[in-house]
C-alpha positions in Angstrom: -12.8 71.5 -27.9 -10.9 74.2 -26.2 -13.0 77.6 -25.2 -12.0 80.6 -27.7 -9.0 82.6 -25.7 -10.5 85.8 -26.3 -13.2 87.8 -25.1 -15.6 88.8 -28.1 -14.7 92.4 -29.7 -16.5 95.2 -28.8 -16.4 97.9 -31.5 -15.2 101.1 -29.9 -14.4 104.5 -31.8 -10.6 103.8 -31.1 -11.8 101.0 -33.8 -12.9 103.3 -36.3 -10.1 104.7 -39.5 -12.7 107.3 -40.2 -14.1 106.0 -43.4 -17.1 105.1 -43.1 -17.4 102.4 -45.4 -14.4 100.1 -43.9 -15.9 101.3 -40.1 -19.3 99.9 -41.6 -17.3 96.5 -42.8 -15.4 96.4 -39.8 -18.6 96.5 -37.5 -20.5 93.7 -39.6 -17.0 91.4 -39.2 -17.3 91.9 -35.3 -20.7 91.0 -35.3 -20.2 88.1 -37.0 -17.5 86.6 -35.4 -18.4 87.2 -32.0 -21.4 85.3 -33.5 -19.4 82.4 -34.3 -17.4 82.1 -31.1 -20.6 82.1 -29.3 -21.7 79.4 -31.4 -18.4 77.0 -30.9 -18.6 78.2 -27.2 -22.1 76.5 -27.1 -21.0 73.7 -28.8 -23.1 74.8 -32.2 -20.2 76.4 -34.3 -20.4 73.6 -36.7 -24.3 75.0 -37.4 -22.9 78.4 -37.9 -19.6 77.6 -40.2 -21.0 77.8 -43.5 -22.9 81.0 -42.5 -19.4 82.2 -41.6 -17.0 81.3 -44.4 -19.5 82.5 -46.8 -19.3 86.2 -45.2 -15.4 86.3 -44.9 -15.0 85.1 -48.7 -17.6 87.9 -49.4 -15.8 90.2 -47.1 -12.1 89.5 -48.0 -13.0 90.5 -51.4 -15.0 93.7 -51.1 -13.2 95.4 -48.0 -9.8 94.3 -48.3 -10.1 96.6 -51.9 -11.6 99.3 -50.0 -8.9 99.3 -47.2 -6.6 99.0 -50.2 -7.8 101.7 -52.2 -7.5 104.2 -49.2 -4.1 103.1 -47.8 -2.5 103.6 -52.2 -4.8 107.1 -52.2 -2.7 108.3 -49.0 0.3 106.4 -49.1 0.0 104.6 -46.2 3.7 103.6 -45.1 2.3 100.3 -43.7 0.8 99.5 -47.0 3.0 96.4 -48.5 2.2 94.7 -44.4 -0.6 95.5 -44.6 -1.0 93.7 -47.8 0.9 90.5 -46.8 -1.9 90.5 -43.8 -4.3 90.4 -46.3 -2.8 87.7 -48.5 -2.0 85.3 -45.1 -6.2 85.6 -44.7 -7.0 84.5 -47.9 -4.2 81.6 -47.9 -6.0 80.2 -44.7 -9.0 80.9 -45.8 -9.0 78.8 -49.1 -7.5 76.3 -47.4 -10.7 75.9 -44.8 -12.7 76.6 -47.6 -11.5 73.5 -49.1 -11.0 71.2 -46.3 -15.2 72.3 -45.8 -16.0 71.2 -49.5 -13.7 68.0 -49.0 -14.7 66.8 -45.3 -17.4 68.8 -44.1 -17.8 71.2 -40.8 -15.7 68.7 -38.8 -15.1 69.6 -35.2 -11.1 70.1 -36.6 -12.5 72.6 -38.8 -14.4 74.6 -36.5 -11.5 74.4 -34.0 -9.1 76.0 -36.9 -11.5 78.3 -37.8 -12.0 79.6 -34.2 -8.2 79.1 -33.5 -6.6 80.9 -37.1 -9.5 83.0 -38.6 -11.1 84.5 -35.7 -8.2 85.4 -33.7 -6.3 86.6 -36.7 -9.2 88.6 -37.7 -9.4 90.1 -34.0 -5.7 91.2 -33.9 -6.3 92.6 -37.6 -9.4 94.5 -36.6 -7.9 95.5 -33.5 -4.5 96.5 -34.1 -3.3 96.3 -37.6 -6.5 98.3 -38.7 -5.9 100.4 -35.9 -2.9 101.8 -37.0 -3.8 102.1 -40.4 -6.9 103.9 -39.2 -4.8 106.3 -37.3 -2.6 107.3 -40.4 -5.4 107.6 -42.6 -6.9 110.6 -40.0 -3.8 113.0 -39.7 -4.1 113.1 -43.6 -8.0 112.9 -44.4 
């Protein structure tokens, strides 16, 4: 299996949109996908998946209302992107979900999962969250 591409997040406050509870979120989804990638580096991410997928369902559904709730109180321009980013995850996601419940943590799983969910959630974190985070402090 091919190494992850990218070196694990660090969470900086260039990271943070200034609400505490998303920074909170973010900071836990970090941690645990650094965790994962550590795991699939060391050849034990098929140990770690279910841990993983049961977080991110958990995690799509409580921050992605938070980050929504925020970007619709201060009319985030980006907010219908930002939205379709969030819809793209959960796509993915229910398909892994189901390919797990139908086949198992099968080394092709644990390569998509390091491949689509981690790096997507990276970029998201770290540049689509970003921005949004940098909106949300000029008006807060």
């Amino acid at each position: 299996m091919q190494k992850h591409k990218l070196a694990p997040l660090e969470w900086t406050d260039a990271l943070s949109v200034g609400v505490p509870e998303i920074d909170r979120q973010h900071k836990e989804l970090i941690r645990r996908v650094n965790a994962f990638i550590c795991a699939v580096i060391e050849g034990q991410g098929k140990d770690k998946l279910g841990n993983l997928l049961s977080f991110m369902g958990n995690y799509a559904e409580t921050h992605f209302k938070e980050e929504e709730k925020w970007m619709s109180k201060y009319n985030y321009p980006g907010y219908v992107e930002h939205l379709a980013k969030h819809m793209e995850f959960l796509d993915v996601f229910k398909k892994l979900k189901a390919e797990v419940a139908r086949d198992g943590a099968t080394v092709s799983v644990v390569a998509t999962v390091q491949r689509y969910l981690c790096d997507w959630l990276v970029f998201h974190v770290s540049r689509v969250d970003r921005e949004m985070g940098s909106y949300l402090k000029t008006k807060m």
